[in-house]
LOBA-451541 format. One record per residue (C-alpha): y, z, x; residue in three letters. Coordinates in Angstrom, 1 decimal, decimal comma, padded with zeros to 4 digits. Layout:
REM LOBA-451541
site y:Y | z:Z | x:X | residu:ala
...
//
This chain:
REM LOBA-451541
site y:000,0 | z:000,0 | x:000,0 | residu:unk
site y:003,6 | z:-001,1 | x:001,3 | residu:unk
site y:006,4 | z:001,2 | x:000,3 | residu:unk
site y:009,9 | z:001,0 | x:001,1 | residu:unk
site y:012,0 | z:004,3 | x:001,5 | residu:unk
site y:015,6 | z:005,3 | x:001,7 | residu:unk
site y:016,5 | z:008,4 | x:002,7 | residu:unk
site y:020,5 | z:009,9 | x:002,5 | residu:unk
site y:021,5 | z:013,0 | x:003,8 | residu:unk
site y:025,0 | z:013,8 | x:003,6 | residu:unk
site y:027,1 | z:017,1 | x:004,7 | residu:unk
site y:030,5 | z:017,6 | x:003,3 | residu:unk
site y:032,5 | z:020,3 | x:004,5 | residu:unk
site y:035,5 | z:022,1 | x:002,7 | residu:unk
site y:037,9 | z:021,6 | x:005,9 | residu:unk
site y:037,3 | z:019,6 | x:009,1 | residu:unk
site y:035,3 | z:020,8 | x:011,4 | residu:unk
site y:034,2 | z:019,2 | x:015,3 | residu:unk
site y:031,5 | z:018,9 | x:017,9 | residu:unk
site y:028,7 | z:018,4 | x:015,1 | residu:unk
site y:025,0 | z:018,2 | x:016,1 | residu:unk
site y:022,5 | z:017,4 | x:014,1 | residu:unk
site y:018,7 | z:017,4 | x:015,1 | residu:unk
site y:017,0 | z:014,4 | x:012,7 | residu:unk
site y:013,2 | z:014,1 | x:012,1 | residu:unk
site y:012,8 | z:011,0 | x:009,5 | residu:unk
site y:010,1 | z:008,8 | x:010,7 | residu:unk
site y:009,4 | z:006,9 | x:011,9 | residu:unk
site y:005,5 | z:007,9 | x:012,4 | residu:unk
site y:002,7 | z:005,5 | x:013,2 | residu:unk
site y:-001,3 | z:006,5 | x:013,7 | residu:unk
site y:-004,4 | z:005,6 | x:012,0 | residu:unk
site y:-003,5 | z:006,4 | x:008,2 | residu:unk
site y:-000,4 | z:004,2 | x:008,0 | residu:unk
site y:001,4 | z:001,8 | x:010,1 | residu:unk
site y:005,6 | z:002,4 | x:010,0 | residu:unk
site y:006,8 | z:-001,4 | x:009,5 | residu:unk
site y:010,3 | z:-001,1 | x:010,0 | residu:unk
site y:013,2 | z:001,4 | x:010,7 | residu:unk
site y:016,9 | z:002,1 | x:010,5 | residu:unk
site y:019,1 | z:005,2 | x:011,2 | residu:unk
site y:022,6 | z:004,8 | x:010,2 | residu:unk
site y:025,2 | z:007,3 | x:010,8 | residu:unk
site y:028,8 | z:007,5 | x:009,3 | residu:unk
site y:031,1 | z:008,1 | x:010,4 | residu:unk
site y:030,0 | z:006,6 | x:013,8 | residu:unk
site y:027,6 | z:009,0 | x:016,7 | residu:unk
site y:026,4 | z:009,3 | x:019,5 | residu:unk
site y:022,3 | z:008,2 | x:018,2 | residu:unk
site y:019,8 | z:009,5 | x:021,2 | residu:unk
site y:015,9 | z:008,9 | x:020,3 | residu:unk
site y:013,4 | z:011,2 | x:021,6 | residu:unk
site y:009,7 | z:012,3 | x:021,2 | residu:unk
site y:009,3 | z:016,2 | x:020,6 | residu:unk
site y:006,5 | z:018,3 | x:021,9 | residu:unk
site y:004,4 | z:017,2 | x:018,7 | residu:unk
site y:004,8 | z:013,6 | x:019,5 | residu:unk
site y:007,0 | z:012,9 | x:016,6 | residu:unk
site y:010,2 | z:010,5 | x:016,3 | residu:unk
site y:013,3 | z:012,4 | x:016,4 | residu:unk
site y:017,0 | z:012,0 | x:016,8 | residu:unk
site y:019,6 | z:013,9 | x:018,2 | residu:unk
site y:022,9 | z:013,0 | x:016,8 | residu:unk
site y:026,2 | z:014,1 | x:017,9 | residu:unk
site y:029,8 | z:013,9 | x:016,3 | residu:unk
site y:032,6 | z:015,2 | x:018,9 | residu:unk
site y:035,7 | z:014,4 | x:017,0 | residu:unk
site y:037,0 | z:015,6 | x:013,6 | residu:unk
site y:035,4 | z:015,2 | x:010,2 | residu:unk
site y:035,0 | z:016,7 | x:007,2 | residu:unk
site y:031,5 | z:014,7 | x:006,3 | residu:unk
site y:028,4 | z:013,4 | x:007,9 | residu:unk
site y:026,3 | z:011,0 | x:005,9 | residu:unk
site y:022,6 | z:009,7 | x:007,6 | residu:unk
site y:020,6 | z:006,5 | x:005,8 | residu:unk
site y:017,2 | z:006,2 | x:006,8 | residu:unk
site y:015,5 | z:003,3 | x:004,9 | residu:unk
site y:012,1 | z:002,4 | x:006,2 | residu:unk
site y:009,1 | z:000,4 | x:005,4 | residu:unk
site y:005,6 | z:001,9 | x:005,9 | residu:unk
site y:001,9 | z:000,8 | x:005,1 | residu:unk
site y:-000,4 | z:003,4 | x:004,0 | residu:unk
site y:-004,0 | z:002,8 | x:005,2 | residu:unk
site y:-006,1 | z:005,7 | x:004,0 | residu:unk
site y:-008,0 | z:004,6 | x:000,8 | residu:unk
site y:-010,7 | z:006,6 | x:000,6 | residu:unk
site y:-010,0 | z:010,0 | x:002,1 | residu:unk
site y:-013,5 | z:011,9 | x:001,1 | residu:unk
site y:-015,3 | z:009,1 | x:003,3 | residu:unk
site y:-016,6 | z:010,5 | x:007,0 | residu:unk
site y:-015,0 | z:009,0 | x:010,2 | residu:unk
site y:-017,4 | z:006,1 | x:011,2 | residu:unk
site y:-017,5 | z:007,4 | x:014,5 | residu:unk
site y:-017,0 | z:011,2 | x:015,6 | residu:unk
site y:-013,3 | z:012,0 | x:015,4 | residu:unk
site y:-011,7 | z:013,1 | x:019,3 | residu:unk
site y:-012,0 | z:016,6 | x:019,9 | residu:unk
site y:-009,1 | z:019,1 | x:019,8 | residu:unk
site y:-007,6 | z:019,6 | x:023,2 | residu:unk
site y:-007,0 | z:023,1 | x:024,2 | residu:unk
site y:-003,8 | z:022,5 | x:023,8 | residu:unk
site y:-003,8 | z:021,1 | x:020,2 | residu:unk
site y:-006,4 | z:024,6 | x:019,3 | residu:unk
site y:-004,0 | z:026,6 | x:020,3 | residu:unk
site y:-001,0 | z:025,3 | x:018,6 | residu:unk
site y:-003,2 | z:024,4 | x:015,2 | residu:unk
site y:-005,0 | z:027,6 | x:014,9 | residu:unk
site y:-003,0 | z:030,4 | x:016,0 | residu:unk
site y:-000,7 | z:032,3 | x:014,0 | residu:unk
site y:002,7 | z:030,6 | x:014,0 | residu:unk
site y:006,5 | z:031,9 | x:013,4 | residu:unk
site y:006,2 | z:030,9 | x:009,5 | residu:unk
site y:003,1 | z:031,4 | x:009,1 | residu:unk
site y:002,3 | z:034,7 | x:010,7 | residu:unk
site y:-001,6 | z:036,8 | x:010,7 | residu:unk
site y:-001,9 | z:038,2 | x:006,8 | residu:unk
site y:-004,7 | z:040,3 | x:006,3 | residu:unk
site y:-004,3 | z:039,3 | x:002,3 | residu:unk
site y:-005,0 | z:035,7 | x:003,6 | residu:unk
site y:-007,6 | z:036,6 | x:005,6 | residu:unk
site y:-009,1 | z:038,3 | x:002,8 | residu:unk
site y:-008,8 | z:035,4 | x:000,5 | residu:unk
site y:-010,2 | z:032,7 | x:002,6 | residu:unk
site y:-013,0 | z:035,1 | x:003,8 | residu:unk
site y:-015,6 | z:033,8 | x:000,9 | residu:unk
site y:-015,2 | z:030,1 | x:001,6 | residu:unk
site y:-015,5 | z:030,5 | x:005,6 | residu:unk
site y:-018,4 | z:027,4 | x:006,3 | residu:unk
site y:-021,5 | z:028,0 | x:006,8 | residu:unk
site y:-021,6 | z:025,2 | x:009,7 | residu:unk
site y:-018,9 | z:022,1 | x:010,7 | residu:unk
site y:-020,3 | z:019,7 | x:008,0 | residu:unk
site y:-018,8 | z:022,3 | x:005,1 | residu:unk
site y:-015,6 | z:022,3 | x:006,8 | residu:unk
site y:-014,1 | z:019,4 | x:004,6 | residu:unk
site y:-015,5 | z:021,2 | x:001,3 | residu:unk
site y:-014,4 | z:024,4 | x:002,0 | residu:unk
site y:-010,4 | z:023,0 | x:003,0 | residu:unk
site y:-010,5 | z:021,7 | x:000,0 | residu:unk
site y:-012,0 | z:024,9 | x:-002,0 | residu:unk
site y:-009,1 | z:026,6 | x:-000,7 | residu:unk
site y:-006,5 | z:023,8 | x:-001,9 | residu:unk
site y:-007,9 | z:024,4 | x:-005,1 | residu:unk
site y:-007,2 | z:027,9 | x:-004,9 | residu:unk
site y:-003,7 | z:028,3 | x:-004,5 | residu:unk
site y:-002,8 | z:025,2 | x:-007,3 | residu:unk
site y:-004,6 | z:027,4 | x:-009,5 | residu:unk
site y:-003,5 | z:030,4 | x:-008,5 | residu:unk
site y:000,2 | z:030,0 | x:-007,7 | residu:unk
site y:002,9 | z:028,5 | x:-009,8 | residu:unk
site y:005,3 | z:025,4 | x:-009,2 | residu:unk
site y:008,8 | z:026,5 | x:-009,7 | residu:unk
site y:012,0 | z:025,7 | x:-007,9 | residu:unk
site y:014,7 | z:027,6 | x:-006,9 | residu:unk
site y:012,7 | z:030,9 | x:-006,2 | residu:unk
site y:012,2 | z:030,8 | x:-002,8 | residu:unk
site y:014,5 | z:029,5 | x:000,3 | residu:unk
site y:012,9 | z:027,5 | x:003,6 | residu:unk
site y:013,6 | z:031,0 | x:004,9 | residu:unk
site y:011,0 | z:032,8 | x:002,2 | residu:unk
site y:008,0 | z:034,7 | x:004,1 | residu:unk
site y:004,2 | z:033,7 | x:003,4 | residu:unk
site y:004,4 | z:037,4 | x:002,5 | residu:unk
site y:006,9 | z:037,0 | x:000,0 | residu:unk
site y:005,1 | z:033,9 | x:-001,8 | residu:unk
site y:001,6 | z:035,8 | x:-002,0 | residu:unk
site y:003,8 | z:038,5 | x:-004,5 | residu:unk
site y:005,4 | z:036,4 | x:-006,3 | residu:unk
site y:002,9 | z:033,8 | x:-006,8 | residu:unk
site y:005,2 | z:030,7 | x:-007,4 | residu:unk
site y:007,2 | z:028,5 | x:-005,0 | residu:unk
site y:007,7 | z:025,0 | x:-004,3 | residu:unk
site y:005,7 | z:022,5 | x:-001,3 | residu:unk
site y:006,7 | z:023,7 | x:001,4 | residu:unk
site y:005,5 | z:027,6 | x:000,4 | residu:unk
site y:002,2 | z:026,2 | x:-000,7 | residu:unk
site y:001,7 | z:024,5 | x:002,8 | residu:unk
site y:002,5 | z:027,7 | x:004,5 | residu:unk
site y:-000,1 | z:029,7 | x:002,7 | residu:unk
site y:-003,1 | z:027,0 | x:002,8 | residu:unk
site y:-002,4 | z:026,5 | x:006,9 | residu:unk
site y:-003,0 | z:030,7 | x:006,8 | residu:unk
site y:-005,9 | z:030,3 | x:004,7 | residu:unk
site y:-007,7 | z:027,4 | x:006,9 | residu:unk
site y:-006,2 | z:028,7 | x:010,8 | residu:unk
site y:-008,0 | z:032,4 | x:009,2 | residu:unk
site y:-011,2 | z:030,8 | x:008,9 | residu:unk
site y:-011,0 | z:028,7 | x:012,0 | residu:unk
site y:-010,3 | z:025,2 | x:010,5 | residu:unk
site y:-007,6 | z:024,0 | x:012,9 | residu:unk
site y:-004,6 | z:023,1 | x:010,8 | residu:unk
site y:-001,0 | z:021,6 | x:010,9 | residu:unk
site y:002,2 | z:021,2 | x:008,4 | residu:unk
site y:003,3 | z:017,7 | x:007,3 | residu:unk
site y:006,4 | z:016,7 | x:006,0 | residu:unk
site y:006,6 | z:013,9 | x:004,3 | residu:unk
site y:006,8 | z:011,7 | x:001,2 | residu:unk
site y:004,5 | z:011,0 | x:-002,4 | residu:unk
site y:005,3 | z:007,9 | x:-004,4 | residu:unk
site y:003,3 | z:007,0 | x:-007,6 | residu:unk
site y:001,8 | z:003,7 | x:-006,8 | residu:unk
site y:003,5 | z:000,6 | x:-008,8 | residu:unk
site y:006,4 | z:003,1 | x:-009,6 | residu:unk
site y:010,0 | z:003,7 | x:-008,3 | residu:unk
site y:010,8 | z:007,3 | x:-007,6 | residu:unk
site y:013,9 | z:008,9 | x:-007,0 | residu:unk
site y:015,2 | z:012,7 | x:-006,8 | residu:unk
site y:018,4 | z:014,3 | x:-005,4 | residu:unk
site y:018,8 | z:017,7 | x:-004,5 | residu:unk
site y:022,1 | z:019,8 | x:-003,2 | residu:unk
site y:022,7 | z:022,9 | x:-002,0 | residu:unk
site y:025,3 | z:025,1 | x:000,0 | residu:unk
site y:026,0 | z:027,4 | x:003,2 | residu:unk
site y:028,4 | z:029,6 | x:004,8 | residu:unk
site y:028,8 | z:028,7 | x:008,5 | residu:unk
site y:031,4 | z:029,8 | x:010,9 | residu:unk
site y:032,4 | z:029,7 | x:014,9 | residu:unk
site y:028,9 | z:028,0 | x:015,8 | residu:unk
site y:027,0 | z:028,2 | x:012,6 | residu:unk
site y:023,8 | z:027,0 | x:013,4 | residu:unk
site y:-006,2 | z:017,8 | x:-009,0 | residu:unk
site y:-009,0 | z:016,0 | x:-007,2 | residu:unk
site y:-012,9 | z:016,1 | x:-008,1 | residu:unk
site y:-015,9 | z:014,9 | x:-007,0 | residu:unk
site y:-014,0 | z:012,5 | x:-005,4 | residu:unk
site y:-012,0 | z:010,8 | x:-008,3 | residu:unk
site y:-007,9 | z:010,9 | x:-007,4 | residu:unk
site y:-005,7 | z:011,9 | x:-010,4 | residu:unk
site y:-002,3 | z:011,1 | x:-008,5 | residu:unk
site y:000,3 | z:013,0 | x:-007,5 | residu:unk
site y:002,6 | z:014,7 | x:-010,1 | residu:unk
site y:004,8 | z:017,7 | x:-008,5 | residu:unk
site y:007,5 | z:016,6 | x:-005,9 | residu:unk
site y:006,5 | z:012,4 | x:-006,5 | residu:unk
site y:009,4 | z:010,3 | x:-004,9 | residu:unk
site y:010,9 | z:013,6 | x:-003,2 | residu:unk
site y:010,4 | z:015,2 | x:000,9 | residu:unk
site y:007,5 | z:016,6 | x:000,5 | residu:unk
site y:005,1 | z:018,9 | x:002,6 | residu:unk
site y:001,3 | z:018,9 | x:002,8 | residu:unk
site y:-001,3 | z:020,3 | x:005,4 | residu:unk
site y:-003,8 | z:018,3 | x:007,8 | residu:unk
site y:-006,8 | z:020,1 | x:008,5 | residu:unk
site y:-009,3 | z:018,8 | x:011,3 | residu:unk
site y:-012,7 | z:019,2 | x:010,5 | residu:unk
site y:-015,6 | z:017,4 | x:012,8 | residu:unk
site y:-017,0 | z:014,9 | x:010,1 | residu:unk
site y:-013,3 | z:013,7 | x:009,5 | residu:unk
site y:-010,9 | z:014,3 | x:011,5 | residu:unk
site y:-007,7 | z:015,4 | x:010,4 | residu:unk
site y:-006,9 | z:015,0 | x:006,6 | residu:unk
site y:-004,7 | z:015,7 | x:004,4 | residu:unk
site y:-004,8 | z:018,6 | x:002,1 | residu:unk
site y:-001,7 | z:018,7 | x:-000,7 | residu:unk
site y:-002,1 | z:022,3 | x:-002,7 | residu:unk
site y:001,1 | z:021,0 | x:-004,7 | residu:unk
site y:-000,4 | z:018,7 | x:-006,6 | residu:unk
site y:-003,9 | z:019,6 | x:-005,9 | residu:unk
site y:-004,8 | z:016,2 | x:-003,8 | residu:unk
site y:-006,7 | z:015,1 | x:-000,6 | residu:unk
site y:-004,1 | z:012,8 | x:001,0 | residu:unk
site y:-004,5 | z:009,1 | x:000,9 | residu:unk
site y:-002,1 | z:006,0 | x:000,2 | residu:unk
site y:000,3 | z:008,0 | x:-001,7 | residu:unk
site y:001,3 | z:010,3 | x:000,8 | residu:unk
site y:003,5 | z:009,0 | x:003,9 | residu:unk
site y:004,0 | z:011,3 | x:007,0 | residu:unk
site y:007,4 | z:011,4 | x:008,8 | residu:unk
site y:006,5 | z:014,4 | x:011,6 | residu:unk
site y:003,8 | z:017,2 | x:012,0 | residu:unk
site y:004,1 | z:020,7 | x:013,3 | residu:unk
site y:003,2 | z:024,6 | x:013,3 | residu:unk
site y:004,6 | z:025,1 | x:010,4 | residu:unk
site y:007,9 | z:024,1 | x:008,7 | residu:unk
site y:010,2 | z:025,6 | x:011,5 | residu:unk
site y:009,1 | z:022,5 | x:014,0 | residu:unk
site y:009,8 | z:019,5 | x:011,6 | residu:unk
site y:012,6 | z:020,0 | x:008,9 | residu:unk
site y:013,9 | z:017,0 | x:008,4 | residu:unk
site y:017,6 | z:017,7 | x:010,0 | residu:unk
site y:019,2 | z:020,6 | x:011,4 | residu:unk
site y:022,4 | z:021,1 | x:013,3 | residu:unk
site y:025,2 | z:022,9 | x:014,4 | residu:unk
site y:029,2 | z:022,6 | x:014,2 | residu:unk
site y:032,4 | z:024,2 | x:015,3 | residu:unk
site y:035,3 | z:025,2 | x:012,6 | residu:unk
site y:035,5 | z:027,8 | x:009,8 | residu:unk
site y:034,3 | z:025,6 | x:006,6 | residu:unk
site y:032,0 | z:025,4 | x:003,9 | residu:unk
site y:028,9 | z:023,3 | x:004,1 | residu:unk
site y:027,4 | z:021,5 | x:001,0 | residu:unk
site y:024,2 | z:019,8 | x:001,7 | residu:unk
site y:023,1 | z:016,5 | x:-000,2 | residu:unk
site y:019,7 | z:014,9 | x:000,0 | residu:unk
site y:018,8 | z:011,6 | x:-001,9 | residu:unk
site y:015,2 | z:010,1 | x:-001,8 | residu:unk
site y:014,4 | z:006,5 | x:-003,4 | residu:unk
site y:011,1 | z:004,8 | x:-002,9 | residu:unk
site y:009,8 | z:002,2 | x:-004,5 | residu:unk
site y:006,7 | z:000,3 | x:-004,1 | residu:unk
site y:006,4 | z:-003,6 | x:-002,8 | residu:unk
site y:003,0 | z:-004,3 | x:-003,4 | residu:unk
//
């Protein structure tokens, strides 16, 4: 499946402000599940644009603003191919083993997603009995939280604790990520956070979202194999897991919407946890207000 995505961003700020920074992760992201066609970062009003490849070997962007401005907007608008029809289906040959490396950043706990004995205790029952339950018992576990936890905006921040989200039972992708990368790294399933986005095949999607900040002086359901389609979060960033088990790999695990990965999902960067890969953060000098608008579009070409 070919899809097309454009991606705004845009900062306005209630008085000018200088020497803005801004640390971009928005694709693009090529590997065996999908192959990034095309693109293009635009940046108004004009920046300094430096590529780079992070520690995680994701595309990033550092961009830098030193005069005055009292907005920022970024366009990304790519074109990817998603690969991955069948998800349930083994490797055909035996995936790579981890590095040592890779185990110790994909298993260990992580600044977001810290040791919880709760966790532990949850995931304890669907620990595998040997590597060729791995695959089943990730995605017992994905099962668990959609139908234990509740979808619901606006109750938790990208600063809310795993902690917090196994009280309250509800949050939004990025919480539900968190909690099912504790789950698998507490039974020994190596796993990473993805961020992302989910389009509805043969659909357009589109959501905008806003929000604001204080800164000042240096602020800073699938079964038995049948796919249902994604629902929560479709045409938005999203966030998923990948968990590597030895009969396939890494895959894609969405507790969200309840979903192995497959053509509907497309990755822009992978991580520890959310704290490696949001999709911009910077820094600025100047007293001001910051108001923060995100605009997704996607649409399908074929």
């Amino acid at each position: 499946m070919r899809v097309a995505v454009r991606h705004t961003t845009r900062l306005d700020y209630t008085a000018a402000v200088v020497e803005g920074i801004m640390d971009a992760r928005l694709g693009p992201l090529s590997d065996a599940d999908q192959r990034w066609e095309s693109f293009d970062l635009r940046v108004n009003p004009s920046a300094a644009v430096r590529p780079y490849t992070d520690g995680f070997d994701n595309a990033a962007h550092l961009i830098t603003i030193s005069r005055a401005h009292q907005s920022i907007e970024l366009v990304a608008e790519s074109r990817v191919e998603t690969l991955l029809d069948d998800p349930f289906v083994p490797s055909a040959t035996p995936p790579r083993p981890l590095r040592p490396a890779e185990l110790a950043d994909y298993l260990a706990p992580s600044t977001m997603v810290p040791r919880e004995p709760e966790l532990e205790a949850m995931a304890a029952p669907y620990r595998p009995a040997d590597s060729a339950a791995a695959f089943e018992a990730v995605r017992q576990l994905m099962d668990l939280i959609y139908s234990g936890f509740r979808y619901q905006r606006y109750v938790t921040t990208v600063a809310t604790t795993v902690a917090e989200v196994l009280r309250e039972r509800a949050g939004v992708c990025q919480d539900f990520a968190h909690v099912l990368l504790g789950l698998c790294r507490s039974i020994d399933i190596p796993a990473r956070y993805v961020s992302g986005y989910i389009v509805h095949q043969g659909q357009s999607q589109h959501q905008s979202s806003s929000s604001q900040a204080q800164f000042q002086s240096q602020s800073q359901s699938q079964s038995s194999g049948v796919s249902h389609g994604p629902s929560a979060e479709a045409g938005a960033s999203h966030a998923w897991i990948e968990a590597y088990t030895p009969t396939h790999g890494w895959r894609g695990f969405d507790p969200t919407n309840n979903l192995v990965a497959s053509q509907e999902h497309i990755k822009i960067a992978i991580g520890r946890d959310y704290g490696d890969v949001p999709p911009t953060r910077g820094t600025f000098r100047g007293v001001a207000e910051e108001h923060l608008t995100v605009d997704v579009v996607t649409r399908v070409l074929e």
